[in-house]
N, C-alpha and C positions, 0 to 999 in steps of 0.2 A: 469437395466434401471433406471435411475435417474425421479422421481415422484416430478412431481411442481405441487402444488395443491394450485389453484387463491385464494380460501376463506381464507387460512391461510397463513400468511405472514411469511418470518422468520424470528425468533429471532435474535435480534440484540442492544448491548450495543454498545453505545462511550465510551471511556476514556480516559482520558484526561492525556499529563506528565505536571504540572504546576512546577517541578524544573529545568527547561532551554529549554532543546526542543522541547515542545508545539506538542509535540506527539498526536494523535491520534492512541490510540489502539481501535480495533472493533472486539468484541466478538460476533461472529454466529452461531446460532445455530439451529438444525432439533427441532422443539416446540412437534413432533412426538417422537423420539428414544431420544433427549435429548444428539446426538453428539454433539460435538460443534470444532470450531477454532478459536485461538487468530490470526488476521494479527498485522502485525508489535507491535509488544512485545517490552518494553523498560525495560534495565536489573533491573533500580529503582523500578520500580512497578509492577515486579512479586508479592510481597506476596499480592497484592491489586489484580491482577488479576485472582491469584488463588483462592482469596477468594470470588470471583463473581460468578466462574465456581462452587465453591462447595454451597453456598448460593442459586444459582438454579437451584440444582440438576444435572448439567449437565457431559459429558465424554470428556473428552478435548483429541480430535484426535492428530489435527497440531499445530503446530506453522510455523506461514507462513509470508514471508518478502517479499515487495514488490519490494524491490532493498538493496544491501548495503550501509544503511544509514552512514551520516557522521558525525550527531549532536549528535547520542546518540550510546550507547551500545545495541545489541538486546540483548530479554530476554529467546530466544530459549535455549539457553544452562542450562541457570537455572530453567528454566521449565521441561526441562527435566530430570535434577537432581531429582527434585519432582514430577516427571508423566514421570514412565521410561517407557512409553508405547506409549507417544505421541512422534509423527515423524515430524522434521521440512524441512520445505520446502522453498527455493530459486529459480527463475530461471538461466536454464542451464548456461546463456549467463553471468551470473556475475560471475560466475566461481569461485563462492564462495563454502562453505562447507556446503553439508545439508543431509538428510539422505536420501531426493527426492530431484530431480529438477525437472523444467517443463517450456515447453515453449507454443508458440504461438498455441492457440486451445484446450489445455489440459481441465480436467475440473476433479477438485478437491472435490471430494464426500464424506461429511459425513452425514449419514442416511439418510432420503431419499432426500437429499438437495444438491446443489453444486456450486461451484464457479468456471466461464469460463476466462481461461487464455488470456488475451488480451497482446501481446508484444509493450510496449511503451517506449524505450529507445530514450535516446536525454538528459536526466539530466543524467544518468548515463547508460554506453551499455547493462547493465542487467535489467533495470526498466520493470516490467509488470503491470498492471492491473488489477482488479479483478470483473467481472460482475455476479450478482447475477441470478442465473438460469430463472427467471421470468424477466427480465432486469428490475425490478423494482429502483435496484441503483447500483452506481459502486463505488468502493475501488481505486483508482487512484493514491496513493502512492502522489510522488512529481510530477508526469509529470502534472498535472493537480490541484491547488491549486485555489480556491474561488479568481475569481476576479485577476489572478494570473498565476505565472508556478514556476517549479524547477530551479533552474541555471544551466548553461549549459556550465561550464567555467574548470569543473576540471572531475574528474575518467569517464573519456570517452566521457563527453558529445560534446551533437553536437545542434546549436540552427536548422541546417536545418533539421537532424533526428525527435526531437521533435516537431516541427512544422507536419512534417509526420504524426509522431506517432499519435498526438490530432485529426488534422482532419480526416483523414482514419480509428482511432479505437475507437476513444471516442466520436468525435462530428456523428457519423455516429450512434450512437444508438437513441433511440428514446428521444425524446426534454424533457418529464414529467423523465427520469429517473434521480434520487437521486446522487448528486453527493456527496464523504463523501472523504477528501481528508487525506493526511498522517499526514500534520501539519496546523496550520493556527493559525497568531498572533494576529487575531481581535477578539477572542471569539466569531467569526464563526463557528456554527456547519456543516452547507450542503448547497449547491446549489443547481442546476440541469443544466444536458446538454445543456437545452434551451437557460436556461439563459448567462449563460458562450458564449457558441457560438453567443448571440447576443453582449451581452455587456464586454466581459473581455478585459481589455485594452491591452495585447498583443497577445492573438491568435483570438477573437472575432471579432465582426464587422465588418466582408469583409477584416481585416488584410492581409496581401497578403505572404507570405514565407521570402521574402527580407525584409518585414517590421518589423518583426518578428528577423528575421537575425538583422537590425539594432538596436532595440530598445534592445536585449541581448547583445550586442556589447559595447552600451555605459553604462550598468550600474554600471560597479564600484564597485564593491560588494567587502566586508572585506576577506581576506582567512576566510573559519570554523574553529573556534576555537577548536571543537576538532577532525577533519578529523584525525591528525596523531595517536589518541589512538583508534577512532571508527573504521576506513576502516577497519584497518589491524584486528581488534578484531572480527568483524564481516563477514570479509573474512573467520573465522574460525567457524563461526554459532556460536558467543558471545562466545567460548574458553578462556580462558585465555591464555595469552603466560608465558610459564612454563620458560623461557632462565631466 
């Protein structure tokens, strides 16, 4: 049985990718047994991230991806190079490659800590979630971005899914939790649910599904610049392709 204890919080770094994808990697960890997991790992700043995990001590379980991103490379594969013991983790539904998957309800344990699988696709059909055992914050990849959302225009997305996804799994948690999103290009570090559900200019505000539908409709957005080296690389839990 997974043990949430209110007076200690857990451990938790941001960081940050400042060479193009505006990454947010988030290192958590049990402050108890000293497990820990990297979410969304980007393949640049594995030696930055392993050297965080060993600077405090910690046992790096997973590496764990919130969807298959399309701006960067993940950095599962080469973490695992260097921690042949940590197991990476996708959900089932991206039909990607990982050593676990896991979908909707799961709840990802390391020491006595864990993180509850929330299913939020609509930017992409595999996007999940990630809510901290205490609901104190949530990991929200791209479905949910500060003042903001993911695109919904390429690898499955759907603006009506995602509209779903936010209000039935993310705006339903409690208003004070911590939102920490996957990227964000204002040198924004976090929200919270509250706020977002009052004031984000496309799913907030009494927004209504069709307004939401329109407002993704018209925006015009560049193809990703690196979707054609990311998907496919990352389909393979950051593999290389050997051909």
């Amino acid at each position: 049985m997974t043990i949430v204890r209110a007076d200690q919080p857990m451990g938790l770094k941001q960081l940050f990718d400042e060479t193009g994808s505006s990454t947010y990697t988030y290192l958590l960890w049990d402050t108890e047994t000293k497990d820990c997991v990297l979410v969304d790992p980007v393949d640049v700043k594995v030696d930055r991230d392993l050297k965080e995990v060993e600077e405090l001590g910690l046992n790096l379980i997973y590496g764990i991806n919130t969807h298959a991103h399309a701006d960067h490379i993940t950095g599962t594969h080469l973490l695992k190079q260097q921690v042949p013991t940590m197991k990476s983790i996708i959900s089932a539904a991206s039909q990607a490659k990982a050593d676990l998957t896991v979908a909707n309800g799961d709840r990802i344990v390391f020491g006595n800590r864990s993180l509850v699988v929330k299913s939020t696709p609509g930017h992409t059909e595999g996007c999940v979630s990630f809510v901290a055992d205490d609901e104190s914050f949530v990991l929200t990849g791209d479905a949910l971005l500060i003042q903001g959302c993911g695109r919904t225009d390429f690898q499955g997305g759907s603006a009506e899914h995602l509209y779903q996804s936010v209000h039935s799994q993310l705006f339903s948690l409690p208003k004070s939790t911590i939102v920490y999103p996957a990227h964000d290009y204002k040198s924004r570090t976090q929200s919270s649910i509250g706020a977002e559900l009052e004031s984000n200019p496309r799913l907030g505000g009494g927004k209504t599904q069709d307004d939401f539908v329109e407002i993704m409709a018209g925006l015009d957005l560049a193809y990703p610049k690196k979707i054609d080296v990311a998907v496919p690389a990352n389909m393979r839990c950051g593999v290389p392709d050997v051909e």
